[in-house]
C-alpha positions as CSV (number, residue, x, y, z in Angstrom):
1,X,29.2,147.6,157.3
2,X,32.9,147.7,158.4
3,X,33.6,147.6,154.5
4,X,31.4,150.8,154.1
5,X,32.6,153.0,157.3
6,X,36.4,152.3,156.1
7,X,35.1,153.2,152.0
8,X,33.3,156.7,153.9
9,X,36.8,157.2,155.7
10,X,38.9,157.5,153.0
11,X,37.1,159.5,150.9
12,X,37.0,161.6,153.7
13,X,40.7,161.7,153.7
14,X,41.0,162.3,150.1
15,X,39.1,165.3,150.3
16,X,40.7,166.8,153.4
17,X,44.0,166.1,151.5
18,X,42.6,167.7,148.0
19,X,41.6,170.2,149.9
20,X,44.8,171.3,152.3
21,X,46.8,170.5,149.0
22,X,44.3,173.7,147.4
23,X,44.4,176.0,150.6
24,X,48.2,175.7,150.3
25,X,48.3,176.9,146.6
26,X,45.5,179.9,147.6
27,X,47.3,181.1,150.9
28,X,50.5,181.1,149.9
29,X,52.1,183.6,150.4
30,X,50.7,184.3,153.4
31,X,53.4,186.5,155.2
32,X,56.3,188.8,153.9
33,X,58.9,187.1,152.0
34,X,63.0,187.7,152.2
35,X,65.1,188.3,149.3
36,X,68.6,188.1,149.6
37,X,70.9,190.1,147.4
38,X,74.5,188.9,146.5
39,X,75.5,192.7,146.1
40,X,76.2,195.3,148.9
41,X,73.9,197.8,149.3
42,X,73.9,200.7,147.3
43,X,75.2,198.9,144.4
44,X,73.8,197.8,141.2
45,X,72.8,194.7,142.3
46,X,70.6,195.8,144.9
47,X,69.2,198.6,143.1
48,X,67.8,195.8,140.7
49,X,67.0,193.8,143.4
50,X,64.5,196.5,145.3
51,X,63.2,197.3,141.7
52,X,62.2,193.7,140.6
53,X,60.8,193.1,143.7
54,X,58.7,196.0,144.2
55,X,56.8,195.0,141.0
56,X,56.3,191.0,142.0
57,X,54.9,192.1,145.9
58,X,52.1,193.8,144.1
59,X,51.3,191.0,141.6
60,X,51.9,188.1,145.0
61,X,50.0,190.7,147.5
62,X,52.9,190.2,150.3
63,X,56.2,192.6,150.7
64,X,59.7,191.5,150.0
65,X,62.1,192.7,152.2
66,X,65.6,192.7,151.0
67,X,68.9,191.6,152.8
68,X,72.4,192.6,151.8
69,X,74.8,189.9,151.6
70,X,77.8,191.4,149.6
71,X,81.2,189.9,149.5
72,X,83.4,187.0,149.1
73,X,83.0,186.7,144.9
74,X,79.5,187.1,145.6
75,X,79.4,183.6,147.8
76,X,77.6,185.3,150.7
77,X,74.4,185.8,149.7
78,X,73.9,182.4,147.7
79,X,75.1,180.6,150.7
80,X,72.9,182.3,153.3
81,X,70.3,181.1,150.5
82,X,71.2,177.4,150.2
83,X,70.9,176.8,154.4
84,X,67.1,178.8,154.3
85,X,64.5,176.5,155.1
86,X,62.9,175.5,151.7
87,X,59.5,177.1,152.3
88,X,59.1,179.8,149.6
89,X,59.7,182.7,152.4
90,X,63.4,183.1,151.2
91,X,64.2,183.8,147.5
92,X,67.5,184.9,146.1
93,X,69.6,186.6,143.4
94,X,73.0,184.9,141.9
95,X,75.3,187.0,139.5
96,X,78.1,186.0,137.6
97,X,80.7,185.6,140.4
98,X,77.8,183.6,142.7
99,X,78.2,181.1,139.8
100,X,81.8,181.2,138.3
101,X,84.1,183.1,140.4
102,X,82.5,181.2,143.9
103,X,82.9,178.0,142.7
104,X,85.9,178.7,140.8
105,X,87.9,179.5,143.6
106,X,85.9,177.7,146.2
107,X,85.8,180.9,148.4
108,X,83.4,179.2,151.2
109,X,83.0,175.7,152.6
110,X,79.8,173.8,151.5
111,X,79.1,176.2,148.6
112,X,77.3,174.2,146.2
113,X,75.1,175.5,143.5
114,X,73.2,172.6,143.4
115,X,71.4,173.3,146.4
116,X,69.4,175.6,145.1
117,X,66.6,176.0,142.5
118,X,67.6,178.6,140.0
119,X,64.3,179.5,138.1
120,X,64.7,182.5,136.3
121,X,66.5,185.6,134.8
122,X,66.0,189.2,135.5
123,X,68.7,191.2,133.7
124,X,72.0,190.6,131.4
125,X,74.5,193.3,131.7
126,X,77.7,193.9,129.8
127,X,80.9,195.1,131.1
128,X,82.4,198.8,130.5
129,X,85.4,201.0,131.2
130,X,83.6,204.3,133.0
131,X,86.5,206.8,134.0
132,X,86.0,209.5,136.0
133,X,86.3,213.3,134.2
134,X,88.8,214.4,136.8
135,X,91.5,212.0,135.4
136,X,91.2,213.8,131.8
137,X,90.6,210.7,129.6
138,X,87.9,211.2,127.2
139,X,87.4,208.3,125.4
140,X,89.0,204.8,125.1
141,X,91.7,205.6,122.0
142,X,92.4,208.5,125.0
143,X,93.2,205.9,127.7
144,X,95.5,203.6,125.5
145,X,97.5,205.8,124.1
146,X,98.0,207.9,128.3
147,X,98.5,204.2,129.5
148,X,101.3,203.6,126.6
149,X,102.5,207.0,127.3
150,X,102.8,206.4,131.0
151,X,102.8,202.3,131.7
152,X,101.3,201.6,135.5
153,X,99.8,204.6,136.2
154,X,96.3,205.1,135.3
155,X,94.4,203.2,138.0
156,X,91.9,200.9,136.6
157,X,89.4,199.3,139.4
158,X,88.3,195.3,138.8
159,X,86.8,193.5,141.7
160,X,90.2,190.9,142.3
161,X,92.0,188.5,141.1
162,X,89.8,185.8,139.0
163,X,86.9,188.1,138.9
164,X,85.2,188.5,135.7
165,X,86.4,192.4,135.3
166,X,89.8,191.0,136.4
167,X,90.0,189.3,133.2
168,X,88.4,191.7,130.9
169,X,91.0,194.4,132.3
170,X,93.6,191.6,131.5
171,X,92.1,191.2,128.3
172,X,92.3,194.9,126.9
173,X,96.4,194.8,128.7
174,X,97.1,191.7,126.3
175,X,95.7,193.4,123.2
176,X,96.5,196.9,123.4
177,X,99.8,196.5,125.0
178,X,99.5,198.2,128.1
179,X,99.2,198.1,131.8
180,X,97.5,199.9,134.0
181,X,97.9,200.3,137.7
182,X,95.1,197.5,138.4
183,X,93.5,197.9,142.4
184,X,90.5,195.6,143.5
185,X,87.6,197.0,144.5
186,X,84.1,195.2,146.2
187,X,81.7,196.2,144.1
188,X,80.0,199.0,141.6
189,X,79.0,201.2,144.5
190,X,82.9,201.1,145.9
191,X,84.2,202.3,142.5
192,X,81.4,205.1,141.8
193,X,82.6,206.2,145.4
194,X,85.9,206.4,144.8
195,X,86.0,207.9,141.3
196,X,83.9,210.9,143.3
197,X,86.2,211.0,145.1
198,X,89.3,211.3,142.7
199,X,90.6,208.4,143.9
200,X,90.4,205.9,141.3
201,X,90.2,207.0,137.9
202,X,88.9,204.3,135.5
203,X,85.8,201.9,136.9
204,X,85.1,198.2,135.1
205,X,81.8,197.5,135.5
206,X,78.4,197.8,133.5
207,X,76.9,200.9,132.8
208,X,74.0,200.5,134.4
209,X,76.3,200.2,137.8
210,X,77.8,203.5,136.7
211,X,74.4,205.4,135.5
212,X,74.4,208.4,138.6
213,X,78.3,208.8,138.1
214,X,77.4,209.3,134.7
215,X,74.3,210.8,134.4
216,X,75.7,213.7,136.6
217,X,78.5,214.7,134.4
218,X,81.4,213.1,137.0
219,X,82.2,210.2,135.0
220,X,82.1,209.2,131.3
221,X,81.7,205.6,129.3
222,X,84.6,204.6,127.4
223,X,83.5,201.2,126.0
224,X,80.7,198.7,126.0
225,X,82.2,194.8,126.1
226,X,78.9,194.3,124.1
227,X,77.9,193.4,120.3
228,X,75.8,196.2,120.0
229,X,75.2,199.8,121.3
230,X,73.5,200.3,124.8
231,X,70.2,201.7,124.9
232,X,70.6,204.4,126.7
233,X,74.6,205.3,126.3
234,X,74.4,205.4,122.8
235,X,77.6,207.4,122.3
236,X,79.2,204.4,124.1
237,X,81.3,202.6,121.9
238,X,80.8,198.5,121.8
239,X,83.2,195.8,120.8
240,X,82.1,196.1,116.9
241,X,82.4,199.9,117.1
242,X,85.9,199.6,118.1
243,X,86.8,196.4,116.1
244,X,87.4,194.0,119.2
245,X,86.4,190.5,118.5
246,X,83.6,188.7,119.9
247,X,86.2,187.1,122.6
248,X,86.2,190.6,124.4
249,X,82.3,190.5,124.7
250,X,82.0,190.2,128.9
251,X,78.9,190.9,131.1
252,X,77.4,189.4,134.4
253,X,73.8,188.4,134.8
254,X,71.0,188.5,137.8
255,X,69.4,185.6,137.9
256,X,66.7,183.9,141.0
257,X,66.8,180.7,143.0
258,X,65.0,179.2,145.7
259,X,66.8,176.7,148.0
260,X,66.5,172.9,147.1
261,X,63.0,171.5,148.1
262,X,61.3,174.5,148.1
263,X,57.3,173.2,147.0
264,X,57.0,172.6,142.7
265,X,53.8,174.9,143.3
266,X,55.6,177.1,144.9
267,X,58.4,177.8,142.8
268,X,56.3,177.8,139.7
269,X,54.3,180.0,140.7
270,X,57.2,182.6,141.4
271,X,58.8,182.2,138.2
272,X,55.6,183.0,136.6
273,X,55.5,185.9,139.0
274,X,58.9,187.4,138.3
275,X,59.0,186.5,134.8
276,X,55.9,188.6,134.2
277,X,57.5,191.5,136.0
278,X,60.4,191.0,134.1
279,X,58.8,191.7,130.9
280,X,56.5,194.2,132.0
281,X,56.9,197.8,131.0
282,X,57.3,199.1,134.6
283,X,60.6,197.0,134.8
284,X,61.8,197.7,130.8
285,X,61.3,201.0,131.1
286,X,63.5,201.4,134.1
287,X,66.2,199.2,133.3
288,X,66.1,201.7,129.9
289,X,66.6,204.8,132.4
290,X,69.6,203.4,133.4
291,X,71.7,201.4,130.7
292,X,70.5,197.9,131.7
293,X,68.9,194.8,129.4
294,X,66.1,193.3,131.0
295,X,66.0,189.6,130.2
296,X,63.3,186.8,131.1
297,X,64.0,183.1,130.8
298,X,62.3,180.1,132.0
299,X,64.0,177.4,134.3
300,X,65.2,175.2,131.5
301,X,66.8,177.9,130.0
302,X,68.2,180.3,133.0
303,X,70.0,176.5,133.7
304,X,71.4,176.3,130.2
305,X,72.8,179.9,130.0
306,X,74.8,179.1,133.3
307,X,76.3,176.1,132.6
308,X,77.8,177.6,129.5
309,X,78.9,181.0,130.6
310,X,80.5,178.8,133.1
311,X,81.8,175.9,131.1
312,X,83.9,179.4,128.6
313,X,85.0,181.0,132.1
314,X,86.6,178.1,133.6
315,X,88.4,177.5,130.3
316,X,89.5,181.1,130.4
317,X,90.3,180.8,134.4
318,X,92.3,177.8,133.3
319,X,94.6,179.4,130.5
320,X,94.9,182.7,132.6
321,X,96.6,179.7,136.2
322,X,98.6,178.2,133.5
323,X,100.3,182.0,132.2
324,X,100.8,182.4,136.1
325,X,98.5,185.3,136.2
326,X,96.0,184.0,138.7
């Protein structure tokens, strides 16, 4: 008999487990969930950010709200990510400096990328010179042959030393023979501000970043850093068009992680989520409205494109300490 009650027991358990395990999957989520950008607000990071998101709420049924945590190589936001609790309530975006400049430079204590989950990809985006049309320079044969014409004074924005745009601007100086009068700036929305402003007069970042500067007449692409013509700035020149080598190709990337521990149901069943989103025509045709490549990968390879855009930056961080230029 005592054999029998035990059996009834834990088959009771089983169930009770079977089901709790189910509810889990069918309630989650069951409250508003926080999404923390690694750009300032106002910038094209966030705009991406409140897009993206705005299609996954309706497909999960809950609201993202979205927290700004610009600054320091885009550390901040990762890191805030990396001490959430593990529960599917926080989600994240990392960019290019959140995974090569950050660790790079080791800009803040405990930052380590493998304390997260990185499960997907929402957008690739390549680099461009956007000057402003106060500053008179019309194209990018204009602004080489004003720079060699007047060395160290056309101001050309990156976002500091070791940043990605720092070494494309680097880059174009070592192959043109020129140089500009380089200022660091923290972010896309920082340089569109200041080029309004007459203040800065060429801006290195992706087009997409630029798209209001441009689209309202105040500012003007000069090139691409891509292999092939953007979608929407067609009359922007890429490297082909201009006969740069593939080595001149630069671009950052928005890509999603969870933190470490965060439930296998759960995180599958955001990837799935975001990737669908990504590849819907809601989200492609508004990264087309504004220069920018929507692109969807699955875990396996969102984790293989990072390690080897930052296996080639290190090496290039590595020659660039060794000339004594960072």
């Amino acid at each position: 008999m005592k054999r029998v009650i035990a059996l009834v027991c834990l088959v009771l358990l089983t169930s009770s487990m079977v089901f709790a395990e189910g509810q889990k999957d069918d309630t989650y989520p069951s409250k508003d969930i926080q999404f923390i950008s690694a750009g300032n607000a106002g910038g094209g990071a966030d705009a991406l950010s409140r897009k993206i998101c705005s299609i996954v709420q309706k497909d999960l049924g809950k609201d993202f709200y979205i927290v700004n945590k610009g600054g320091s190589s885009d550390a901040n936001g990762p890191s805030m990510l990396m001490k959430a609790k593990p529960d599917g309530y926080t989600v994240g975006q990392l960019l290019y400096g959140s995974c090569v400049t950050a660790v790079w430079d080791e800009v803040l204590p405990g930052y380590d990328l493998n304390d997260l989950e990185i499960f997907g990809m929402v957008s690739a985006e390549a680099d461009s010179f956007v000057a402003g049309t106060h500053s008179g320079i019309t194209s990018f044969e204009d602004l080489i042959e004003k720079a060699k014409a007047a060395p160290n004074t056309i101001t050309v924005a990156d976002q500091g030393a070791g940043s990605r745009t720092y070494m494309i601007v680097r880059q174009v100086e070592e192959m043109y023979g020129v140089k500009f009068n380089n200022v660091a700036y923290n972010g896309s929305g920082a340089m569109r501000e200041a080029i309004l402003n007459k203040e800065l007069a060429v801006g290195v970042n992706s087009l997409g970043d630029f798209s209001p500067i441009i689209d309202s007449g105040d500012a003007v692409g000069l090139v691409e850093f891509s292999p092939k013509t953007n979608g929407k700035y067609t009359s922007v020149p890429s490297c082909p068009d201009l006969g740069m080598p593939a080595s001149m190709q630069s671009g950052s990337f928005f890509a999603l992680a969870v933190p470490k521990g965060t439930p296998e149901n759960i995180v599958n069943l955001l990837a799935d989520s975001f990737k669908k989103a990504v590849d819907g025509d809601e989200f492609i045709d508004y990264c087309n409205s504004i220069g920018v490549t929507p692109v969807s990968m699955d875990r396996a390879e969102v984790n293989v494109y990072i390690k080897d855009i930052q296996d080639r930056a290190f090496s290039a961080l590595q020659e660039l300490k060794e000339k004594g230029l960072i």
